[in-house]
C-alpha positions as CSV (number, residue, x, y, z in Angstrom):
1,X,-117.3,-154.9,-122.0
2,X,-114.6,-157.6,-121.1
3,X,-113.9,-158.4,-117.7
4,X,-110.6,-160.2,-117.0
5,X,-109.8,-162.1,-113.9
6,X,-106.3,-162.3,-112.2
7,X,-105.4,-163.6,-109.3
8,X,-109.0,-164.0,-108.2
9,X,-109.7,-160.4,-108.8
10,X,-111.8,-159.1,-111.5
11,X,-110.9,-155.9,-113.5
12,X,-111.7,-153.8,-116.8
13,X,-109.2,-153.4,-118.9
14,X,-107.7,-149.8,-118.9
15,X,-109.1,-148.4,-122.1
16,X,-113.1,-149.8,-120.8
17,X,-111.9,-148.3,-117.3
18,X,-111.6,-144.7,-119.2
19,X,-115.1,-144.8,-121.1
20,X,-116.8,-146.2,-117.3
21,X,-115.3,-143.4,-115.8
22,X,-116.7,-141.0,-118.5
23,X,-120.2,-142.4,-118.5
24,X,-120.4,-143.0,-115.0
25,X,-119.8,-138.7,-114.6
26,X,-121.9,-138.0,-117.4
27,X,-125.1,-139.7,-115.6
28,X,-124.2,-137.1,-113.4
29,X,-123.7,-134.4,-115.2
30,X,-120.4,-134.1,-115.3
31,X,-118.3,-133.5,-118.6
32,X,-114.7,-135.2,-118.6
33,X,-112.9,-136.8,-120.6
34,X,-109.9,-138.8,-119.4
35,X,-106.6,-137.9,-121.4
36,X,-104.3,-140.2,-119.5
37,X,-103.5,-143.7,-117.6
38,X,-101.0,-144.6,-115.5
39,X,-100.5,-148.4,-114.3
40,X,-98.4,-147.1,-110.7
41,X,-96.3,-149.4,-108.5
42,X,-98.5,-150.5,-106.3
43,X,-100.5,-151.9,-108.8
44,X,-103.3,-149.0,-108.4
45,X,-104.2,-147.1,-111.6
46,X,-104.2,-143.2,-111.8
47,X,-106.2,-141.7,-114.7
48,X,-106.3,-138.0,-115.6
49,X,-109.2,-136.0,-116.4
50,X,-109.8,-132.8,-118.2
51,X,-112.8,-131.4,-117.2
52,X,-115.6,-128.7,-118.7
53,X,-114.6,-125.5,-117.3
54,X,-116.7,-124.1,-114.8
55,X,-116.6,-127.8,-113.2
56,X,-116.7,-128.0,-109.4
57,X,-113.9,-130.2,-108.0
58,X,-116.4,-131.2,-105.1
59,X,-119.1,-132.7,-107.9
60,X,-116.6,-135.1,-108.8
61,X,-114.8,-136.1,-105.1
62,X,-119.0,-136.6,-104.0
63,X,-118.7,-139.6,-106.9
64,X,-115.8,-141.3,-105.4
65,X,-118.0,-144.4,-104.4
66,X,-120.4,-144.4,-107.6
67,X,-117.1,-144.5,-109.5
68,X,-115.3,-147.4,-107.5
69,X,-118.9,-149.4,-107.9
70,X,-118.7,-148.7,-112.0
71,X,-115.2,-149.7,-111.9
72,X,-115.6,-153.1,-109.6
73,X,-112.6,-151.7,-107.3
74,X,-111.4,-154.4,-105.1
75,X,-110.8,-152.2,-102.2
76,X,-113.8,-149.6,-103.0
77,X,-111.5,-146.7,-102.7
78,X,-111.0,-144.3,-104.9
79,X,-108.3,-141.3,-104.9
80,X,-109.6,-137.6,-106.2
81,X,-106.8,-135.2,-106.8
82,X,-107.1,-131.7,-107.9
């Protein structure tokens, strides 16, 4: 994996960000695959999963903070919308 730095800040370039995310749910048991990325305004980036059906939204929001540690997320937060 490449990590770039920017402005002091460290990040993973969007297409590593997607397979992190991926593996990061799978050690949970989670099955998604992310199907889009979106760089937003505010500089935050918004990625879109599809998920296995029968998937609890829940199982994935209790991940928030395994998935801002994967991802090196400057401000540790992490949004979860359904």
């Amino acid at each position: 994996m490449n990590i770039n730095k920017k402005n002091e800040e460290y990040y993973y370039p969007v297409n590593e960000q997607a397979t992190i995310i991926e593996k990061t749910l799978e050690s949970y048991g989670i099955k998604a695959r992310v199907v889009e990325i979106d760089k937003l305004p505010d500089k935050s980036t918004l990625h879109k999963l599809e998920i296995q059906v029968g998937t609890v939204i829940s199982d994935i929001e209790k991940r928030k903070r395994e998935l801002a540690l994967a991802l090196a997320s400057s401000t540790g937060k992490i949004e979860i919308q359904a």
